[in-house]
PLY file of the C-alpha trace (Angstrom):
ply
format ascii 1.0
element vertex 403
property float x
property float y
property float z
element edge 402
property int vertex1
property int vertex2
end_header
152.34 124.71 57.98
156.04 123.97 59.27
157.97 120.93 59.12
157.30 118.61 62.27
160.51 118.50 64.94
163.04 116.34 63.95
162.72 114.95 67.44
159.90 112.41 65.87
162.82 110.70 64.04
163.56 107.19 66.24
166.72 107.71 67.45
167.11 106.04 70.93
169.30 107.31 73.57
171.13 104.32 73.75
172.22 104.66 70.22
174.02 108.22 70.91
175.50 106.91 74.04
176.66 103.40 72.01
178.48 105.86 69.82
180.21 107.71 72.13
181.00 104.57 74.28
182.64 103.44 70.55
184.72 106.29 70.20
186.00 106.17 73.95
186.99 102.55 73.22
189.43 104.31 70.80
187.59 104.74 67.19
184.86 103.73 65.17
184.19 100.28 63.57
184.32 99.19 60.10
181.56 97.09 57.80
184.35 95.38 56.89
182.13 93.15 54.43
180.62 96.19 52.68
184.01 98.53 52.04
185.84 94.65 51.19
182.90 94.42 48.19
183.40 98.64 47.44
187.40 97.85 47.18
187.13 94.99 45.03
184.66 96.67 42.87
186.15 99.84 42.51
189.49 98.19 41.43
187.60 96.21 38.86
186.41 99.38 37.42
189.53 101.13 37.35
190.54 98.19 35.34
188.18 98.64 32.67
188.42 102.42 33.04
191.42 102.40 32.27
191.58 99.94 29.17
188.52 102.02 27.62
190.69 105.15 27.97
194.14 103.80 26.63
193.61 104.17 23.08
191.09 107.46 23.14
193.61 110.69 23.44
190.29 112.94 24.80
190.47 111.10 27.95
193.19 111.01 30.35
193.30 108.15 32.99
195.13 109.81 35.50
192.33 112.30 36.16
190.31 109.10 37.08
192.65 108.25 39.77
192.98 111.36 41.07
189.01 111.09 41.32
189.82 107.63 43.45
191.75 109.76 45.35
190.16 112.98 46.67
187.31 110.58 46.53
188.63 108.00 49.16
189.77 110.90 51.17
186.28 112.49 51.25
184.83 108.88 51.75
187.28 109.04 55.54
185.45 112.24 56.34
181.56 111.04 56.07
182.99 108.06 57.83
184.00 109.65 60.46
181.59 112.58 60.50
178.56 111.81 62.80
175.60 111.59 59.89
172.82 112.62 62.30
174.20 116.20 62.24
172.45 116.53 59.20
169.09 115.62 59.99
168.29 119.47 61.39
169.62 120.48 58.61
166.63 120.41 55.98
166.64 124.03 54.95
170.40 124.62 54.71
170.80 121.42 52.57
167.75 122.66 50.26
169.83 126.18 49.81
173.45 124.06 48.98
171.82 121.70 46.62
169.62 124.67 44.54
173.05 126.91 45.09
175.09 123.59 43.62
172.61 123.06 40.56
172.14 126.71 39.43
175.68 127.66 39.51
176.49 126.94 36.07
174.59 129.23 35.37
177.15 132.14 36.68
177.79 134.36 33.82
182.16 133.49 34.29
182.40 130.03 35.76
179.89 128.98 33.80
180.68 126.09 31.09
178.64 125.11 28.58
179.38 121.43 26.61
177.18 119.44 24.58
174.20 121.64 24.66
173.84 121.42 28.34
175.16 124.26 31.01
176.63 121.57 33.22
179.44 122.56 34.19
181.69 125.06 36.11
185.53 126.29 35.95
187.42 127.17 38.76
190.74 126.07 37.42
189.34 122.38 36.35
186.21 121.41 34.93
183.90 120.04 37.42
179.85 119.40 37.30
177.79 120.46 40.68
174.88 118.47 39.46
177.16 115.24 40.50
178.05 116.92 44.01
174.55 117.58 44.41
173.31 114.29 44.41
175.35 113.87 47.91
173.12 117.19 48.94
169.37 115.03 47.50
170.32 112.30 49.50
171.10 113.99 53.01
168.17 116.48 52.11
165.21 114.22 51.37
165.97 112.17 53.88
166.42 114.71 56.46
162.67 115.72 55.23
161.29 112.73 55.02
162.54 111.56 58.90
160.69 114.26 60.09
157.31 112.18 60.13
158.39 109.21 62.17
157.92 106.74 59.24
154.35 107.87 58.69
153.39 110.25 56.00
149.38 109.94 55.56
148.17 113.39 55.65
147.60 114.68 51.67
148.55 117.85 53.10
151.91 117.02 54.01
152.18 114.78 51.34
151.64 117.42 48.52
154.08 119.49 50.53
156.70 117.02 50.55
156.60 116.13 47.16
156.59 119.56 45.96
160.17 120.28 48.21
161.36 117.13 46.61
160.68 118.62 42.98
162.84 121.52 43.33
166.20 120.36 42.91
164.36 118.33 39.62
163.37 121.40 38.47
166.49 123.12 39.04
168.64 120.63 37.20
166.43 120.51 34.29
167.13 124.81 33.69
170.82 123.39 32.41
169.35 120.73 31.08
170.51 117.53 32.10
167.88 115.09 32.45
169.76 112.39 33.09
170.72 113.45 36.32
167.13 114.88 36.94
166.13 111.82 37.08
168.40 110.03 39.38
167.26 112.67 41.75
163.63 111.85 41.01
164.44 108.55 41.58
166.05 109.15 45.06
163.05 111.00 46.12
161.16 107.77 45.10
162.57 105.70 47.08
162.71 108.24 50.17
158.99 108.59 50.03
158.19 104.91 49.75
160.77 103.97 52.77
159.71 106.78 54.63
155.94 105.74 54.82
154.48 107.56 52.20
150.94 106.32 51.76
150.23 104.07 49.07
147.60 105.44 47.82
149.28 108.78 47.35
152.20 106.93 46.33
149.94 105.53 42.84
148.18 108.77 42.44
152.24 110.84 42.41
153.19 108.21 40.06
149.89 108.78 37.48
150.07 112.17 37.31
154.05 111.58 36.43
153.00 109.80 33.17
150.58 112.03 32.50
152.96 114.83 32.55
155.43 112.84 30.23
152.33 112.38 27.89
151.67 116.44 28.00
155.21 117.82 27.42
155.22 115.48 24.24
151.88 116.37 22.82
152.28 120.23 24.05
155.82 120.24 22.38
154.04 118.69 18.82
151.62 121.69 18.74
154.77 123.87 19.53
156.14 122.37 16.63
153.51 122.70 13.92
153.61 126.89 15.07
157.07 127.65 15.50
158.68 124.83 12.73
161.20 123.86 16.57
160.25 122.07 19.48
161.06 123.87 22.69
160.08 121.81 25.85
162.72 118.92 25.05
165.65 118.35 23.17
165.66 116.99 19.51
167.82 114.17 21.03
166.15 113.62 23.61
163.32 112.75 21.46
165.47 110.96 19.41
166.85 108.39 22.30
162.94 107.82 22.89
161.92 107.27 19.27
165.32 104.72 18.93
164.37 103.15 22.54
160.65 102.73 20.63
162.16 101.33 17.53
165.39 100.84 17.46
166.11 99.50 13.97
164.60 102.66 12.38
167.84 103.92 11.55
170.98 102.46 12.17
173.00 105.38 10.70
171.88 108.45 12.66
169.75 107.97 15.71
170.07 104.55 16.25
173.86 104.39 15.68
174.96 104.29 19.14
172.71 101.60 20.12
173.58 99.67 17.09
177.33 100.02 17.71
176.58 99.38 21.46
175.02 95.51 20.92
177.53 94.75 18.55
180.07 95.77 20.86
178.64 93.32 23.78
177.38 90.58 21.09
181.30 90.19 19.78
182.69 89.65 23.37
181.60 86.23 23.33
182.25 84.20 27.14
185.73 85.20 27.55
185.92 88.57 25.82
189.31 90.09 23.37
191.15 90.73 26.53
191.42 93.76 27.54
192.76 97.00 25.11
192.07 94.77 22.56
188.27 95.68 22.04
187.66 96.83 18.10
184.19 98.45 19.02
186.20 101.57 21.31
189.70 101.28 20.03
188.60 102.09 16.21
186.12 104.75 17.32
182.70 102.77 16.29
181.64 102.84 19.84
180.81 106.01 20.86
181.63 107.76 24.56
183.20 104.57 25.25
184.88 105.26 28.59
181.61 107.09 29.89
177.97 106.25 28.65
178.86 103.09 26.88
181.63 101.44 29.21
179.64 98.58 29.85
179.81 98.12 26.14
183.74 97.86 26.13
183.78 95.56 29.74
181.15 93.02 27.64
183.65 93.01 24.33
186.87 92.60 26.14
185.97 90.57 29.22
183.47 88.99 28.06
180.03 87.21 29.32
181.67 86.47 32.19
183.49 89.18 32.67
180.51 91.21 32.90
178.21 88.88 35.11
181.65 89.36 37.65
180.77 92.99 37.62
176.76 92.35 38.01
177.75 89.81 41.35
179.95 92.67 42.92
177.19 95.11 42.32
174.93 92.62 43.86
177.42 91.47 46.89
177.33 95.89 47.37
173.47 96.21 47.29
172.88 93.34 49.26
175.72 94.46 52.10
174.22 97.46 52.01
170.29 96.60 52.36
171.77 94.65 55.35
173.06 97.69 56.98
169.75 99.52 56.08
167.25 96.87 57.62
169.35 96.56 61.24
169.23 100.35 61.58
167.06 101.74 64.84
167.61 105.37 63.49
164.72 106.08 60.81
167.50 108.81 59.08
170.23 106.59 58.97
167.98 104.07 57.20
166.64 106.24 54.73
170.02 107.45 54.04
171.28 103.72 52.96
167.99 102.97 50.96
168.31 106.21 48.87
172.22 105.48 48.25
171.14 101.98 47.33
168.33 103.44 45.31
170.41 105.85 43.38
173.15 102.91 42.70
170.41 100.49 41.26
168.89 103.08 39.52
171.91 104.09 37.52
173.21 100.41 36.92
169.86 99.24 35.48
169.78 102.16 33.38
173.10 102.22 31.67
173.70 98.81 31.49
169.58 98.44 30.10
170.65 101.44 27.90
173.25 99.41 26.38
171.33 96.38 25.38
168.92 98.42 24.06
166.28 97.36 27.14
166.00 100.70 28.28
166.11 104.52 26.55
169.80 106.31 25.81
169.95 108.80 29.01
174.05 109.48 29.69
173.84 108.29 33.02
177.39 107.14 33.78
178.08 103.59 35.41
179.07 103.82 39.48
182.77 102.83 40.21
183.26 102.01 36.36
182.57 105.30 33.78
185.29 107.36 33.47
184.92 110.71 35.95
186.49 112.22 38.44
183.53 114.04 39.88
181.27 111.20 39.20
183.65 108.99 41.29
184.26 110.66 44.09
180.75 111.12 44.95
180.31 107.43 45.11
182.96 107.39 47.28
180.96 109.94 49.05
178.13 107.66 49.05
180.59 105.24 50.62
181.35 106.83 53.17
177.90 108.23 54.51
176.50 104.23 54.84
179.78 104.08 56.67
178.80 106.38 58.99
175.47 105.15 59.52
176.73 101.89 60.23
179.58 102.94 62.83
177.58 105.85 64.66
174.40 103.48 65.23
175.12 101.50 68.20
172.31 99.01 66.94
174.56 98.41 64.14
177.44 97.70 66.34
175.68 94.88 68.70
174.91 92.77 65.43
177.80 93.50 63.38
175.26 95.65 60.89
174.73 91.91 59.56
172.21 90.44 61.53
168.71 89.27 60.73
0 1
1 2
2 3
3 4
4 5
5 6
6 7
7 8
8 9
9 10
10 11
11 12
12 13
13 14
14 15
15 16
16 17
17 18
18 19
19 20
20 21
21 22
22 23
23 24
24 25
25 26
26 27
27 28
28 29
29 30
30 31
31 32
32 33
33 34
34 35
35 36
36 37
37 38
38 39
39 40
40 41
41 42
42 43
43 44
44 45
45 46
46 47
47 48
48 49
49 50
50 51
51 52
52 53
53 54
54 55
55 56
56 57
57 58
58 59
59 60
60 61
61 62
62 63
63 64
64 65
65 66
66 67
67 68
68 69
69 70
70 71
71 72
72 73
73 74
74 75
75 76
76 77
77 78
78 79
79 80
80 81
81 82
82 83
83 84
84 85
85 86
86 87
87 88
88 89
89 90
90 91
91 92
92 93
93 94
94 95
95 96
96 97
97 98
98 99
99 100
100 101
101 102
102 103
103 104
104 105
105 106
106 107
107 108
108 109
109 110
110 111
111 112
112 113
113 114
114 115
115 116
116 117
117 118
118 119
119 120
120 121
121 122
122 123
123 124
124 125
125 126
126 127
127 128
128 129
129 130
130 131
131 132
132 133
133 134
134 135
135 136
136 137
137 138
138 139
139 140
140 141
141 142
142 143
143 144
144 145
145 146
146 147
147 148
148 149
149 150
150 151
151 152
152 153
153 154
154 155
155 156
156 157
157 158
158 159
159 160
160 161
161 162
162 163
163 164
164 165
165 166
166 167
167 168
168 169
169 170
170 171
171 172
172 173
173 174
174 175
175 176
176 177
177 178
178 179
179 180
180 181
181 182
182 183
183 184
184 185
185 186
186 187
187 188
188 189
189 190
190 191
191 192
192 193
193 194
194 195
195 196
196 197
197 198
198 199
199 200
200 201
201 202
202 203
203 204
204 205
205 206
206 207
207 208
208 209
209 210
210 211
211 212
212 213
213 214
214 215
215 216
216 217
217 218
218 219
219 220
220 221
221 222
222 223
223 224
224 225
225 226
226 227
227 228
228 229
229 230
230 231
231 232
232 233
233 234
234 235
235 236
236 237
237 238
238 239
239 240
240 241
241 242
242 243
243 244
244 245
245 246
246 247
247 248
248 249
249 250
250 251
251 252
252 253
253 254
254 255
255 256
256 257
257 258
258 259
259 260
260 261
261 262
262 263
263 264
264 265
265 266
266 267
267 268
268 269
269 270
270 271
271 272
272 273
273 274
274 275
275 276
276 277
277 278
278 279
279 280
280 281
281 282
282 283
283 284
284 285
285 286
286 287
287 288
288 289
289 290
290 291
291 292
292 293
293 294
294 295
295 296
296 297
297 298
298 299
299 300
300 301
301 302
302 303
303 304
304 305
305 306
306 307
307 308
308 309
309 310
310 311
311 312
312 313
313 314
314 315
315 316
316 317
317 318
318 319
319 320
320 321
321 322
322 323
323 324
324 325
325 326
326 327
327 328
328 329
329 330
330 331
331 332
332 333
333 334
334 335
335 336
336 337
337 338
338 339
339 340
340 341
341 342
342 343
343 344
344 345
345 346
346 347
347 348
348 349
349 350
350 351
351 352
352 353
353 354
354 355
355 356
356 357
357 358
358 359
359 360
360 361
361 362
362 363
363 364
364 365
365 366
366 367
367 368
368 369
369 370
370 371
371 372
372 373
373 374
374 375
375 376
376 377
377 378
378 379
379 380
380 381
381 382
382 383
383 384
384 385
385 386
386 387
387 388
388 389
389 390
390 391
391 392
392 393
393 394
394 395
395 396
396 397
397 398
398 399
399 400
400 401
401 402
């Protein structure tokens, strides 16, 4: 059966003639709330970026900035770029994002690091798993618009779900599961915005545990034939059996989480100030600018250092979910809630991760982990609720703030 017209998506005529009456009026309007919260928060984590970097030679800062700055540059384009051109684009955006995943697989561009085949070389290092999350976002909620806000037919449903699978699927060939599941996540939050039905919604989410519960007892009997397990990683079972108990062993598996709470337990209030954290600068704490940043914020800033990063991340949800609620397109909206989705994902995550409250996964920290792909697709992300806001003339009447 083919996808519905994206003509059922609610997007009044007075909202495409509000945005051309904008741009007549001589340009488009800024949220300037939500990109005051994104500036101050970004230049916070440069901050700590670059202190966690200073004393670790394997990292250079000024990649980072460059990141802030093809980043802020690609954030003007989305801006400016009219986001409901994508909503007819379902298909193409299915074809980029497998295209994006699979290429590191490309026998001469292909780079492999840390047991994963991540990455690609075209002069610089770069990882089109990151890029592609820009590519989930536009294309499940292209898909998703297509039913009006209504998706009650287990049909459609089954379809759906299965098209939001792929790029899961694809990602986890490399493997990185950490960014598997951010896209999992963002197809979550697509379907349950874009009026999945509940019921379905409970049944998706059983089988899901269920699966988790086969791969590990289908890779045990793997393992008493073959002597290896082959459906995950041994550390990826190890991050699960630390997460489980994490005072097994304090020396191998459980080091990093270990070295991670005594990083944020020595911080007290006020912190070392920063450069001056012992955890990252003597090597205990390790992937210190990436995974476990949080880690060096919380020992050189402080309590209260961190709990200033938690507010900004809260003052950028909550401008955002603003946005997202006053929208009268259906696309636009489920464009902001899977941004917003992705961002709270991946902050409750890696900070959980480093408390121990939630299993080791590598997935970085937005505006704050060192990573120059990994930051300019937030300021990707930036720049697409941008352009929801200015090209939905809705948005423009209320100031994208109202009620």
């Amino acid at each position: 059966m083919p996808l519905p017209q994206i003509s059922s998506i609610r997007t009044p005529d007075r909202s495409l003639q509000g945005a051309m009456n904008t741009r007549r009026s001589g340009g488009l309007s800024l949220p300037m709330p939500f990109f005051a919260i994104a500036l101050l928060l970004v230049t916070y984590g440069l901050i700590v970026c670059w202190s966690a970097t200073s004393n670790d030679p394997d990292y250079n800062f000024t990649r980072q900035l460059v990141g802030v700055g093809l980043g802020a540059v690609c954030m003007v384009f989305f801006y400016r770029f009219d986001y409901r051109h994508f909503a007819n684009m379902t298909t193409i955006l299915l074809v980029i994002n497998v295209a994006l995943i699979l290429s590191p697989h490309l026998p001469i561009i292909g780079v492999e690091a840390k047991g994963a085949q991540s990455w690609i070389n075209i002069g610089m290092q770069v990882q089109p798993g990151e890029f592609a999350k820009v590519t989930v976002v536009l294309y499940a909620a292209s898909l998703l618009a297509r039913y009006g806000g209504t998706l009650d037919d287990a049909r459609e449903y089954a379809k759906v779900v299965g098209l939001l699978l792929l790029p899961f699927l694809c990602i986890m060939t490399q493997p990185d599961l950490g960014t598997g599941l951010v896209y999992l996540f963002i197809s979550a939050v697509v379907l349950v915005m874009g009026g999945a039905k509940p019921k379905y919604l409970f049944i998706t989410l059983f089988l899901c545990v269920m699966a988790v519960v086969a791969v590990f007892a289908l890779d045990e009997v793997i393992k008493n034939s073959t002597g290896e397990y082959k459906l995950l990683k041994q550390y990826q079972r190890n991050r699960l059996l630390v997460f489980l108990d994490p005072d097994a062993n304090t020396t191998a598996e459980g080091y990093n989480l270990a070295q991670a709470k005594i990083a944020i337990g020595s911080g007290g209030l006020f912190g070392k100030g920063l450069t001056m954290g012992t955890q990252s600068s003597m090597g205990f704490l390790p992937e210190a600018p990436t995974d476990f940043v949080f880690c060096v914020l919380a020992e050189e800033l402080g309590f209260f250092g961190a709990m200033l990063l938690i507010g900004l991340y809260i003052a950028l949800v909550a401008s955002s979910i603003r946005i997202a609620r006053n929208c009268d397109d259906l696309f636009g909206m489920l464009i902001v809630c899977a941004i917003v989705g992705m961002w709270l994902f991946q902050i409750l995550e890696n900070i959980g991760m480093c408390c121990g409250l939630m299993p080791i996964t590598g997935i970085p920290l937005p505006f704050v982990s060192y990573g120059s792909s990994f930051m300019l697709v937030n300021f990707c992300m930036l720049g697409l609720i941008g352009s929801v806001w200015s090209h939905d003339s809705s948005l423009g009447r209320k100031g994208g703030y109202g009620s």
